[in-house]
C-alpha positions as MATLAB code, in Angstrom:
seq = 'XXXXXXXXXXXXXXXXXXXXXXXXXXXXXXXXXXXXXXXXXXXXXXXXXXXXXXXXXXXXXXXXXXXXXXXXXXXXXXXXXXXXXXXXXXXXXXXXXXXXXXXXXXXXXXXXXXXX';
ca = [
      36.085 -130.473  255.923;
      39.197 -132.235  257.190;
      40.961 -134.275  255.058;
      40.420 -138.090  256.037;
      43.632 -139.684  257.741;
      45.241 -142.098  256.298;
      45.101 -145.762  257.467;
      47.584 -148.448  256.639;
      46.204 -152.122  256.792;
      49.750 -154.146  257.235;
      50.364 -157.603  257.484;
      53.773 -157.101  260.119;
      52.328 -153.406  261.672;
      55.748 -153.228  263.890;
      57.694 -153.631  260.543;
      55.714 -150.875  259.265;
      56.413 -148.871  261.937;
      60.523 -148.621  261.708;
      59.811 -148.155  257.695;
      57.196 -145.060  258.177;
      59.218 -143.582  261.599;
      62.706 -143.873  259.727;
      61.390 -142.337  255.796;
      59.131 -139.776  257.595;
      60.906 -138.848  260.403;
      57.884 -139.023  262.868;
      57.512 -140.431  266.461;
      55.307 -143.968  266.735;
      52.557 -143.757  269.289;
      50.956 -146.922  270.191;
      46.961 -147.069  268.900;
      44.963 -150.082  269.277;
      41.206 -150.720  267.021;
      40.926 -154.081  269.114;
      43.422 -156.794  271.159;
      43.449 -158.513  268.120;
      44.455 -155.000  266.039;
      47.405 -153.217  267.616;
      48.831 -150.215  266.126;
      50.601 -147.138  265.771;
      49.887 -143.360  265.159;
      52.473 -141.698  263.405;
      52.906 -137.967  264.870;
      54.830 -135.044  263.607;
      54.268 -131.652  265.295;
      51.697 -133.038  267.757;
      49.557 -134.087  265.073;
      48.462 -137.479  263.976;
      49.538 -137.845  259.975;
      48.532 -141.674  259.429;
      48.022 -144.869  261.476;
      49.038 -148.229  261.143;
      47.211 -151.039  262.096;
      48.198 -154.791  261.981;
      46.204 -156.545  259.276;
      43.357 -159.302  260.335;
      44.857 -162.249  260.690;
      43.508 -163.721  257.782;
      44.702 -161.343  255.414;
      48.294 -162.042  257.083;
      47.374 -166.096  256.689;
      46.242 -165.880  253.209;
      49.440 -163.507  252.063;
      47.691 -160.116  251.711;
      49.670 -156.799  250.856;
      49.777 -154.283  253.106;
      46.777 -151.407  251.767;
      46.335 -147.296  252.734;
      43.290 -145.928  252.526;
      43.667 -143.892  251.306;
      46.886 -143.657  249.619;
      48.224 -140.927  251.287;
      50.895 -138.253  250.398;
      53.045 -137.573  252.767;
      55.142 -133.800  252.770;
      58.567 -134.097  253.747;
      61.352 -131.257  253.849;
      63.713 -132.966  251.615;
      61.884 -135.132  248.543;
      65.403 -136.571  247.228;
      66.577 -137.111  250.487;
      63.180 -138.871  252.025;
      63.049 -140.671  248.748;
      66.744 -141.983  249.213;
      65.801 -142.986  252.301;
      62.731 -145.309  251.437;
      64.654 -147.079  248.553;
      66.846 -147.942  251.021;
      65.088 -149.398  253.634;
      63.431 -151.306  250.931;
      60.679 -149.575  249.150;
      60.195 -149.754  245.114;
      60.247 -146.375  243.474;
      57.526 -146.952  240.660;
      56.924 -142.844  239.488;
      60.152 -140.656  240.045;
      60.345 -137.245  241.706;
      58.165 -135.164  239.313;
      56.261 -131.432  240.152;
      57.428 -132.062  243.691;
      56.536 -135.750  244.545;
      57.187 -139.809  244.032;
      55.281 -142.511  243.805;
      56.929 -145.729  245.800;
      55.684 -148.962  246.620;
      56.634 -149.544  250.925;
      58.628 -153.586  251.229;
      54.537 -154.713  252.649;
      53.133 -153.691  248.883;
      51.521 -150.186  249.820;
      51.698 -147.729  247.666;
      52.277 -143.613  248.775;
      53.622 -140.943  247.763;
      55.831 -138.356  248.776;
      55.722 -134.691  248.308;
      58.579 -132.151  248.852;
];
């Protein structure tokens, strides 16, 4: 069985998208659940890895984080070097690079992880 992509929820989706493109290195492809949910597919090697969707509106209204489901852990060629990169463009590093991967917290709340 395939393993189920990931899905981000965010509150500022185009935000997302220059934060996810620039740490993982992948090209942005426009998606779309509704008119009132734009989003992006994030594709490496012709392959879909995760989308991103802009969050209802009143998630956005009320303040809501930005949520994957589920989390999802991304593999990148580099860990330090991908890791560098998220801290900063803004993301929280809350479990260091350990047995090949880091737990991080993206500037929207979410929480990943990336493996190397």
């Amino acid at each position: 069985m395939p393993t189920p992509l990931a899905e981000l929820s965010a509150p500022n989706a185009e935000a997302a998208r220059g934060f996810y493109g620039a740490v993982l290195g992948c090209s942005l492809e426009e998606r779309t659940l509704s008119e009132q949910r734009p989003g992006f597919a994030c594709v490496r090697d012709g392959q879909d890895v995760a989308l991103i969707f802009q969050a209802p509106q009143v998630v956005v209204n009320d303040g809501g984080d930005a949520v994957w489901d589920p989390e999802p852990r991304f593999a990148v060629a580099d860990l330090d070097e991908a890791v560098n990169r998220a801290l900063a463009l803004g993301a929280e590093l809350l479990a260091p690079a350990a047995e090949g991967q880091a737990l991080l917290r993206d500037p929207q709340a979410a929480t990943f992880r990336l493996a190397g």
